[in-house]
matplotlib code that plots the C-alpha trace (Angstrom):
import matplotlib.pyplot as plt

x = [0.0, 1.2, 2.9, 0.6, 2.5, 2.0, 1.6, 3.1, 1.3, 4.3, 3.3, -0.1, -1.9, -4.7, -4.4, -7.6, -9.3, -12.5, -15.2, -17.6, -19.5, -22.4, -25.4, -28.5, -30.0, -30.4, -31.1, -34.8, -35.2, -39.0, -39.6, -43.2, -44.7, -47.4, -47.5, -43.9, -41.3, -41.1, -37.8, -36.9, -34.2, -34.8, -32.7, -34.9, -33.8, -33.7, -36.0, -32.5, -28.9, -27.3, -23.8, -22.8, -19.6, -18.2, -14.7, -12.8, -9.6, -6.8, -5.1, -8.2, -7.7, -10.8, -8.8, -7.0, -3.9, -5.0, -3.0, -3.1, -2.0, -2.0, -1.3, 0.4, 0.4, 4.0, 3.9, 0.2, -1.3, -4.4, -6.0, -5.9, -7.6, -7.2, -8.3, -7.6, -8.9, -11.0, -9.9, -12.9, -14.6, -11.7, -13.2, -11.1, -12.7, -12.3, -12.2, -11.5, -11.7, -11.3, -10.0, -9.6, -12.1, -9.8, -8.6, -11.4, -12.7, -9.1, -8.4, -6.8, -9.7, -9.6, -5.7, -6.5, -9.3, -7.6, -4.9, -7.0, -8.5, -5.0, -3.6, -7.1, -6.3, -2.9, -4.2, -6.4, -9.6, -13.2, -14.7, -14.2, -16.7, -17.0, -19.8, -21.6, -24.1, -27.1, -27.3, -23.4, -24.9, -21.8, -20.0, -22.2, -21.8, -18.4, -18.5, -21.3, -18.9, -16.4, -18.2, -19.5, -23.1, -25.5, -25.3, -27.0, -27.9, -28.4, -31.3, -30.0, -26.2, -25.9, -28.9, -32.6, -34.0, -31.5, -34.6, -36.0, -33.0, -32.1, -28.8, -29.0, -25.7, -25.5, -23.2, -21.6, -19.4, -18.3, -16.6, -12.8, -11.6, -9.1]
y = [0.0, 3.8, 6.2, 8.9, 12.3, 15.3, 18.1, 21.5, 24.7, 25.9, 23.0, 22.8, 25.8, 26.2, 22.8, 22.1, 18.9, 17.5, 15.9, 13.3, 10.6, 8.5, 8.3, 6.1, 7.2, 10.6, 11.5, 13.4, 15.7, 16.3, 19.2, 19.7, 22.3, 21.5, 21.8, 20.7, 20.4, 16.9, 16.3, 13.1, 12.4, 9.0, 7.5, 7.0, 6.0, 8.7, 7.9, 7.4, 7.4, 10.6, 12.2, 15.2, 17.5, 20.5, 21.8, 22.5, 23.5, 23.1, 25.5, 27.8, 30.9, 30.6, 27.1, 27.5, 25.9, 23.5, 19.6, 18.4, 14.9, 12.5, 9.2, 9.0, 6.4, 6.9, 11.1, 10.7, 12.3, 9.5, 10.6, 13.5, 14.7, 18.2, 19.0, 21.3, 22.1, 24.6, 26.2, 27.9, 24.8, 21.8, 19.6, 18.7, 19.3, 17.8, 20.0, 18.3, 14.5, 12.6, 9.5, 9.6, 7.7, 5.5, 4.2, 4.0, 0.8, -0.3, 1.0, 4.6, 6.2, 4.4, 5.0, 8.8, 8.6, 6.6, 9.3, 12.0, 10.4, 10.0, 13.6, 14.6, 12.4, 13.7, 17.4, 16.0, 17.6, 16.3, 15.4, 14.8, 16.3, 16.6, 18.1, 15.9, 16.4, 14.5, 13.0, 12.0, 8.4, 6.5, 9.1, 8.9, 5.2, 5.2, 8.1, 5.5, 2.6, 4.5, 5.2, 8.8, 9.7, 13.0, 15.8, 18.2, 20.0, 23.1, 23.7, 27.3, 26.0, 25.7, 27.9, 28.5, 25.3, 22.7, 20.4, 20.6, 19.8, 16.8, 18.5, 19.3, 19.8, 17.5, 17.3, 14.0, 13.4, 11.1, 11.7, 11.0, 9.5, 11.8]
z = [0.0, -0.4, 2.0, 3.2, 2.9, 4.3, 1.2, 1.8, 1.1, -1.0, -3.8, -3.3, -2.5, -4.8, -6.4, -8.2, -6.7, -9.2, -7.1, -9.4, -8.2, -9.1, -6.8, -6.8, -3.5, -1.3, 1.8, 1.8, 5.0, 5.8, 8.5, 9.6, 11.9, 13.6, 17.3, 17.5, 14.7, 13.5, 11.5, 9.6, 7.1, 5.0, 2.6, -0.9, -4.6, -7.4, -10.5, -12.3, -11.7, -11.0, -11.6, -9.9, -10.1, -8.4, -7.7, -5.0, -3.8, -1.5, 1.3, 0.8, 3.5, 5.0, 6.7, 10.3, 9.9, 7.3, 7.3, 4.3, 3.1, 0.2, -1.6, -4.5, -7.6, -8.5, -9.1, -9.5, -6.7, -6.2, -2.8, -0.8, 2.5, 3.9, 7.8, 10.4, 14.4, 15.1, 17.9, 19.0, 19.8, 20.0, 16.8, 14.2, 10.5, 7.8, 4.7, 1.8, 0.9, -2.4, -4.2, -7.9, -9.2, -10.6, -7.1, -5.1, -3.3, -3.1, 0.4, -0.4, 1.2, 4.7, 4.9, 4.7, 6.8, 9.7, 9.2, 9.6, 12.7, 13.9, 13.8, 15.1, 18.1, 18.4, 18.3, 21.5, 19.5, 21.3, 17.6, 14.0, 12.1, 8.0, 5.6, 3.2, 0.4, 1.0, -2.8, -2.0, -0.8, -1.8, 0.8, 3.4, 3.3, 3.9, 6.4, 8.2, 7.7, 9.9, 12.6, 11.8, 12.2, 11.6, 13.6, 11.5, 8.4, 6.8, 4.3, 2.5, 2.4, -1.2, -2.8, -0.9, -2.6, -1.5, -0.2, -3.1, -5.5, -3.0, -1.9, 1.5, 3.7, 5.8, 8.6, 10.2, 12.8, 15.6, 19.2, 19.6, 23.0, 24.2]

ax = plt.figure().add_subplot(projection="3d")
ax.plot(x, y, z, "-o")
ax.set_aspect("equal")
plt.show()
């Protein structure tokens, strides 16, 4: 298996990271008012397959002291993940995840996120916590698969219809023993 290695800012500030993934399922979230506020988020099929893309990038300055690390397929960078603590309230954040779709389900991404989990523990941060879309089902599998859960979700994160367009933020996270 490959070395995880810490990326400098120097090299990779700004480097463009492509998300694309294939969904089947989303997560629908249902609020209703009535008396009291009844919430329920339930896992349901799309009529057909979806593919979704969007851009990000790394060592953005909006991260406190960002770590950021990846695998590498000879000089191919393959798999990166990019984290850092927030201070204000001792959780460790992840920012930034992704395997190249040619290397996923062979392990890279559990490597990075045991790493993460790691250095999180180091740091003696309370949580880990990530944000996921809520049509990203292969994601939230995997975040499930590690032990993560929801905490939360915000319903105007990406435009003031994200209900209705089945892309909610979503927010996951699970307690670190420190």
């Amino acid at each position: 298996m490959n070395k995880i290695i810490a990326l400098s800012p120097t090299e990779y500030k700004d480097y463009k990271l492509e998300y694309e993934y294939i969904t089947k399922f989303y997560y629908h979230l249902s609020i209703k008012k009535k008396k009291d506020i009844k919430i329920t988020i339930k896992r349901k099929k799309f009529l057909k397959k979806q593919e979704k893309k969007f851009t990000d990038f790394l060592f953005q300055n909006y991260i406190e002291d960002p770590h950021v690390f990846g695998i590498f397929d000879k000089k191919k960078l393959i798999g990166v993940i990019e984290g850092s603590l927030e201070t204000w309230n001792n959780r460790y954040r992840i920012w930034n995840f992704l395997v190249d779709k040619k290397y996923r389900r062979d392990g890279y991404g559990k490597l990075l996120f045991q790493h993460m989990v790691e250095v999180a523990k180091e740091l003696k941060a309370r949580a880990l916590v990530l944000e996921c879309q809520s049509c990203n089902d292969p994601a939230i599998q995997f975040y499930l698969d590690r032990g993560m859960h929801f905490i939360g979700f915000d319903t105007m994160s990406y435009t003031n219809k994200d209900i209705e367009q089945k892309e909610v933020r979503l927010e996951m996270g699970m307690r670190l023993d420190i």
